[in-house]
C-alpha positions in Angstrom: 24.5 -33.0 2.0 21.1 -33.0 0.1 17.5 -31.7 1.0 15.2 -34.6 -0.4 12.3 -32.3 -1.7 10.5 -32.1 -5.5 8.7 -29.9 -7.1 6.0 -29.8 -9.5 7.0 -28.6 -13.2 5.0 -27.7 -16.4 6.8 -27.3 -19.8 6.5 -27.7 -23.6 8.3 -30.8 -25.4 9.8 -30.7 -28.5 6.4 -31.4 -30.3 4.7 -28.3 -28.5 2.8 -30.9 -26.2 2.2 -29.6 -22.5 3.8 -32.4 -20.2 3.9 -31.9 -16.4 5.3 -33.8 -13.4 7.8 -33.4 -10.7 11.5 -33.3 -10.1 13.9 -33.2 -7.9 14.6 -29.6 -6.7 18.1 -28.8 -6.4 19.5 -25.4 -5.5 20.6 -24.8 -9.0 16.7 -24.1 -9.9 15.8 -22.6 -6.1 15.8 -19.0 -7.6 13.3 -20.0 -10.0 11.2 -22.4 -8.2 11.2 -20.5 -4.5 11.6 -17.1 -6.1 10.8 -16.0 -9.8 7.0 -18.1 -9.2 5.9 -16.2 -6.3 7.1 -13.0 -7.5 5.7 -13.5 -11.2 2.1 -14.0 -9.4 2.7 -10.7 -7.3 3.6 -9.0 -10.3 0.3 -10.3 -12.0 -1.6 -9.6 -8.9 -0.6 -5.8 -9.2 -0.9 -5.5 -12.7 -4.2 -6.4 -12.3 -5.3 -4.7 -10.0 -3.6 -1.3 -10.6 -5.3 -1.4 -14.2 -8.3 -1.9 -12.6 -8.3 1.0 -10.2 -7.2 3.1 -13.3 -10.0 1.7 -15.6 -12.7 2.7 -13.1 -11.0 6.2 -12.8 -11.9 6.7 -16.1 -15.2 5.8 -15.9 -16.9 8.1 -18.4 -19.9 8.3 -16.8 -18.1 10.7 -14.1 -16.8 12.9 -17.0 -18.4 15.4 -19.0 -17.1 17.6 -21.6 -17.0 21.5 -22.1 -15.0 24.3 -23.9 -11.9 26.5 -22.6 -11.6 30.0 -22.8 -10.1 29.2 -25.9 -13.4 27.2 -27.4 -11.2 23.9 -27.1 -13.5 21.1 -26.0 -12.2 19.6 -22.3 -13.0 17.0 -19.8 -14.5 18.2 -16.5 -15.8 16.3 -13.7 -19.2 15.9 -12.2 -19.1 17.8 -8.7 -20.8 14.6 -7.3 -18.4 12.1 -8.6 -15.3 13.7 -7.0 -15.4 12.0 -4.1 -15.7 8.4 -6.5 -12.7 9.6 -8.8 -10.4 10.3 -5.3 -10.9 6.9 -4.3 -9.9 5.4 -7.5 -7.2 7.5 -7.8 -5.7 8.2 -4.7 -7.2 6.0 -2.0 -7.6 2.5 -2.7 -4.2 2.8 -5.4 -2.2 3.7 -2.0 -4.0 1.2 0.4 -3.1 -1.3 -2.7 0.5 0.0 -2.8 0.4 -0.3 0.6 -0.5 -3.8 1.4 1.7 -5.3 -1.5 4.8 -3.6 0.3 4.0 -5.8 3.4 3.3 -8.6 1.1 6.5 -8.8 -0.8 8.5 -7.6 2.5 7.2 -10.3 4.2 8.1 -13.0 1.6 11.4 -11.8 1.2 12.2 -12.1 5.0 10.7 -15.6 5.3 12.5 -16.6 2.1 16.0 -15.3 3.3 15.3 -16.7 6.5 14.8 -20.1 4.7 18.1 -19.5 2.9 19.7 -19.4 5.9 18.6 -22.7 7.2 19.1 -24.1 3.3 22.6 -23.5 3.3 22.7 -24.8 6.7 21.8 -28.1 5.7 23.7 -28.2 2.4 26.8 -27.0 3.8 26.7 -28.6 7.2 26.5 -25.3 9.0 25.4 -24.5 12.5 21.4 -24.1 12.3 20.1 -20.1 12.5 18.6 -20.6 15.9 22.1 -21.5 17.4 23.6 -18.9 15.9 21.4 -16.5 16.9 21.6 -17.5 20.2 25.2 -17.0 20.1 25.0 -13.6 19.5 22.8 -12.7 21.6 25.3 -14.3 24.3 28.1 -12.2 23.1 26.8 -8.8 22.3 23.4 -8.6 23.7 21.8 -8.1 20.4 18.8 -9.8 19.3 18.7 -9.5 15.4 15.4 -10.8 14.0 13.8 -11.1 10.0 16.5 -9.9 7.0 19.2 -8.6 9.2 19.6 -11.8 11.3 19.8 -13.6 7.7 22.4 -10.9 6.6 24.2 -12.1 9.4 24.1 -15.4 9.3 24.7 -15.5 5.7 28.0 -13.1 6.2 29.4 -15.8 9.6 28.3 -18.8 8.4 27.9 -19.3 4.9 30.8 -16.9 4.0 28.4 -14.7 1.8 27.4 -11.6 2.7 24.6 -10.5 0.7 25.6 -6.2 1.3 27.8 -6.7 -1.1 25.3 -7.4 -4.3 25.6 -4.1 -6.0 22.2 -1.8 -4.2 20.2 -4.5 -3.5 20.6 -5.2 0.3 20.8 -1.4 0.4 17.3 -1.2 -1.3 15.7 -4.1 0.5 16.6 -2.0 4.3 15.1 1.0 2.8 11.9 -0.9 1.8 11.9 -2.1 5.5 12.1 1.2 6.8 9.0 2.1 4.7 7.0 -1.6 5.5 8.3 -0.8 9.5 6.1 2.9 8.8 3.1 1.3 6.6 2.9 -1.6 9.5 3.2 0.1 13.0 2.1 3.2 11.8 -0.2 3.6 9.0 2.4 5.4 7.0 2.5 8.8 9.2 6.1 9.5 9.5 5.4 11.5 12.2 3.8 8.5 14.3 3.9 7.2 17.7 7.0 5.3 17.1 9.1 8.5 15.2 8.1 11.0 17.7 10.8 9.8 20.5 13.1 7.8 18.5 15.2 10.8 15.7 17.3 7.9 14.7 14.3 6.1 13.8 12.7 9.0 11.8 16.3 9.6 10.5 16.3 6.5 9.2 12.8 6.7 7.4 13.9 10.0 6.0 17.0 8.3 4.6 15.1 5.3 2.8 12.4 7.4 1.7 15.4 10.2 0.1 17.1 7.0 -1.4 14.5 5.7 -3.3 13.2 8.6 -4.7 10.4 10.1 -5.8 9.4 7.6 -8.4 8.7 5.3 -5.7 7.6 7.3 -2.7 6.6 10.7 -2.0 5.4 12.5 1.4 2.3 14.1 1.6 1.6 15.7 5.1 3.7 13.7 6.9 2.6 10.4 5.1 3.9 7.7 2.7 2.4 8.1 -0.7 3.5 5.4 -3.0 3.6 5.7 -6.5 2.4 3.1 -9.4 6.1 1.6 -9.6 6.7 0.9 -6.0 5.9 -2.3 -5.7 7.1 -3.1 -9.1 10.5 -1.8 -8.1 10.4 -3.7 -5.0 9.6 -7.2 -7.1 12.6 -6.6 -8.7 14.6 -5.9 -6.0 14.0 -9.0 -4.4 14.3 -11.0 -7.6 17.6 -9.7 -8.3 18.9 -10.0 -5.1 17.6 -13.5 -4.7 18.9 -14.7 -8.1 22.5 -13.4 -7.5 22.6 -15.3 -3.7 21.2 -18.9 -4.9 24.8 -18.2 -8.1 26.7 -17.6 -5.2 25.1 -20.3 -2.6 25.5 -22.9 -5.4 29.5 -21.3 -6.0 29.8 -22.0 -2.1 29.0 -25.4 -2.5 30.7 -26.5 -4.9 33.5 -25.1 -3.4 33.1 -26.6 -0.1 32.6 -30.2 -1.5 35.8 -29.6 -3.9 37.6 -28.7 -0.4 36.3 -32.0 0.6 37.4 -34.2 -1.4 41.4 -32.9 -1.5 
């Protein structure tokens, strides 16, 4: 079974003339077309802006320069600019850090969520809501977002997306810190943590996992570093790019079966 859809496409010829139009999209180039184009924007997005937080940092006009004890000349700050330099630095970097987590997060899930119902199509699967229904028959449960995917990707679709290498394992603990950023602000020792120590556990986990490169605690709250949501971007692009292989391996295998 096919998904009748196109997609709009920009390239050089052989000439180095710009020609454009639209073809068909096939899951072969899913990774690139649903994928690698939104994340390639967010990764502009936060270049951007990130160089522009640091650029206004060093605004010279909130510097000045004196001598050491040892007559070297060194950059100092004017007292009334410190409260300017902290937001540049430290502020509006982490509010930025902050809302791109949720941003990617939230692409991820809806694109994995859209995988699911992809592969239900193309391989003439039981659609997600069924299946989640049917779990929640059977055990109670009532998955939602990347781990109903995970799921349905592992019962349905025979591929079980855990397995790529770190990258499911990095994806949860970037949910535990967009769960933190979302229903609490990024305090850690919020609302939500104070009655729940498997919750906090969990947070502590993801946040030990990661590192320090990516996230830090100050005073009981997230601090995210300049490569967070870099790391994140790749994350998803890697984990994306090895489920469309397999997706595409799973249909081709499925149609082979067919025709024996």
């Amino acid at each position: 079974m096919t998904i009748k859809e196109e997609y709009r496409y920009e390239e050089k010829d052989s000439n180095g003339v710009t020609v454009e139009g639209y073809r068909e999209l096939t899951p072969d180039v899913y990774y690139e077309v649903l994928i690698q184009r939104v994340t390639k924007n967010l990764r502009e997005y936060a270049e951007t802006m990130e160089d522009e937080l640091h650029n206004k940092s060093e605004d010279e006009s909130m510097y000045y320069y004196g001598k050491n004890y040892n007559g070297e000349s060194v950059r100092l700050t004017y007292i009334d600019k410190l409260d300017e330099i902290t937001k540049y630095k430290v502020k509006y970097p982490n509010l930025l850090r902050q809302s791109l987590i949720t941003s990617i997060y939230s692409f991820a899930e809806e694109r994995l969520l859209n995988a699911c119902s992809r592969s239900g199509v193309l391989m003439n699967l039981m659609s997600l809501t069924d299946y989640r229904e049917g779990v929640r028959r059977r055990t109670g449960r009532r998955d939602t977002g990347i781990f109903l995917a995970k799921g349905y990707l592992r019962d349905c679709a025979n591929i079980d997306i855990t397995s790529f290498s770190d990258k499911w394992k990095r994806l949860d603990a970037f949910n535990k810190l967009r769960n933190c950023i979302v229903h609490e602000l990024g305090n850690t020792n919020g609302f939500s943590y104070m009655d729940s120590p498997g919750r906090r556990e969990g947070l502590q986990k993801a946040i030990d996992y990661l590192g320090d490169g990516i996230v830090n605690l100050e005073y009981g709250h997230l601090v995210l570093t300049d490569k967070a949501s870099f790391e994140f971007l790749d994350t998803v692009n890697e984990l994306f790019k090895e489920f469309y292989e397999t997706l595409v391996k799973q249909i081709k295998i499925k149609e082979s079966n067919q025709l024996k």
